[in-house]
C-alpha positions as CSV (number, residue, x, y, z in Angstrom):
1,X,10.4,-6.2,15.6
2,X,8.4,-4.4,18.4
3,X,9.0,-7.0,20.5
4,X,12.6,-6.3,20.4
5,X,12.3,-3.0,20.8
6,X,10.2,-3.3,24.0
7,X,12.6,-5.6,25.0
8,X,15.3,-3.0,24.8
9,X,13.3,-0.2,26.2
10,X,12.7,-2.1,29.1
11,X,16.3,-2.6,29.8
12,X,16.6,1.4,30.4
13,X,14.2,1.7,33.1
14,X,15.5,2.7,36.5
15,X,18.4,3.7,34.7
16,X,19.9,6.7,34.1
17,X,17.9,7.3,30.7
18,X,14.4,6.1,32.7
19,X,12.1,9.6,31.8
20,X,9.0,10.0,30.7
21,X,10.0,10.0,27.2
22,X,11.3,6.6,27.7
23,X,7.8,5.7,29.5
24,X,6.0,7.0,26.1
25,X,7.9,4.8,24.0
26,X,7.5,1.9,25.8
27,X,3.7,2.4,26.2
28,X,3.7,3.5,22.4
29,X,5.2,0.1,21.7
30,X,3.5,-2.2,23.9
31,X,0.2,-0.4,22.3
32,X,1.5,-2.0,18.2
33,X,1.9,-5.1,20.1
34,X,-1.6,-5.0,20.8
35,X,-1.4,-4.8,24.5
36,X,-3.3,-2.4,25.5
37,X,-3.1,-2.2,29.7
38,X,0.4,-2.8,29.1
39,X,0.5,0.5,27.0
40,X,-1.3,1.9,29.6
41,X,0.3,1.3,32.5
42,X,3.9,2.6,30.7
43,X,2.1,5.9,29.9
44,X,0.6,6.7,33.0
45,X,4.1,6.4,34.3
46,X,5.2,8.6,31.4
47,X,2.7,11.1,32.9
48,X,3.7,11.0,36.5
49,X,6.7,11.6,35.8
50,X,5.7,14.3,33.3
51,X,2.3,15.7,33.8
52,X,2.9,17.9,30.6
53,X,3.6,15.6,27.8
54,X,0.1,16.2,26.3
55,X,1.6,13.9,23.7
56,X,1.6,11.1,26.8
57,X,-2.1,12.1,27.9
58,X,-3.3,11.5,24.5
59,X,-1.9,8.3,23.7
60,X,-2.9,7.3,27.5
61,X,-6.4,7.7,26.6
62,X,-6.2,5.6,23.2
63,X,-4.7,2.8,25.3
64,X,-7.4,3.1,27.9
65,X,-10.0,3.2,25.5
66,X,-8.3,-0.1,23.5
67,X,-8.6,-1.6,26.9
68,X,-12.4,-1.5,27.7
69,X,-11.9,1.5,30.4
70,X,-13.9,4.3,28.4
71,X,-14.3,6.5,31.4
72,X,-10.6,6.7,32.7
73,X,-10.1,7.1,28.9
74,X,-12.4,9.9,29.0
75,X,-10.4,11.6,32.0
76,X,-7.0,10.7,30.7
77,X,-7.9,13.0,27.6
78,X,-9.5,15.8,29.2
79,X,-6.9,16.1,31.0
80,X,-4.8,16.0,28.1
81,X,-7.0,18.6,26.3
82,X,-5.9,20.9,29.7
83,X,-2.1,20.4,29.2
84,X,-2.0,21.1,25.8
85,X,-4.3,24.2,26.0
86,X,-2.1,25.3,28.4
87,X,1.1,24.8,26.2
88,X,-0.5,26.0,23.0
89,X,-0.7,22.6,21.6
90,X,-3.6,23.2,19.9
91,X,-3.8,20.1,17.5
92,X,-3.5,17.4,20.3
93,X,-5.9,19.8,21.9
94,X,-8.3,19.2,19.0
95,X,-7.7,15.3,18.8
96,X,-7.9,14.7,22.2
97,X,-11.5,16.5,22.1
98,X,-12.8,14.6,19.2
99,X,-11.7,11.7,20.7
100,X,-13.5,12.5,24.3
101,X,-16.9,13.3,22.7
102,X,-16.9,9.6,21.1
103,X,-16.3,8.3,24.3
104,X,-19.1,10.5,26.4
105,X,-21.7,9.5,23.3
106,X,-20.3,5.9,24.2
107,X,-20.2,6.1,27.7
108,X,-24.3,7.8,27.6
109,X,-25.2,5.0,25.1
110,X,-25.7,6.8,22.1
C-alpha cells in the first residue's frame, strides 16, 4: 500500500499541489517503506520550502538518524527544537530534545 501511495505523491510534485506538506508526506512514506535517505531527502525539501514545519524538522532528524548520519540528525532536530519553541510547539519541542540527547550520548560514545 505505501508503495502506491508514494507513487501517487510523487505524481504531485512540481505541480500545483507541490508544498511542503506534500514533501512531509512523501518523506513520511518513503520512511514506512523503510527508506530512510529517501525519507530524508523529501523532508529536507519539505523544510526548504517551509523552515517552520517543526513537524518536518522532527521527522527529518528520525530519517537521518535511520540512515547512519547521527550528526546531521542531531542538527536537523535542534533546529527543530528552535522552530517549535518559537511557535509554542512545546511537545515536538520536548521530543525532538529527547531525541537529540540520545544522539549526543551516541555521537560522544557513551
Amino acid at each position: 500500500m505505501t508503495t502506491a501511495i508514494i507513487a501517487n505523491l510523487e505524481k504531485l510534485l512540481d505541480g500545483p499541489r507541490d508544498n511542503a506538506l506534500l514533501r512531509y508526506s512523501l518523506g513520511s512514506e518513503w520512511l514506512k517503506a523503510g527508506d530512510p535517505a529517501q525519507a530524508a531527502r523529501r523532508l529536507r525539501e519539505a523544510v526548504e520550502r517551509d523552515a517552520g514545519f517543526s513537524a518536518a524538522w522532527k521527522l527529518l532528524g528520525k530519517a537521518l538518524a535511520e540512515s547512519g548520519q547521527a550528526a546531521e540528525a542531531l542538527a536537523a532536530y535542534e533546529r527543530g527544537i528552535g522552530v517549535a519553541e518559537s511557535k509554542g510547539d512545546v511537545q515536538a519541542a520536548k521530543e525532538m530534545t529527547v531525541f537529540a540527547r540520545r544522539l549526543q550520548k551516541q555521537l560522544a560514545g557513551g
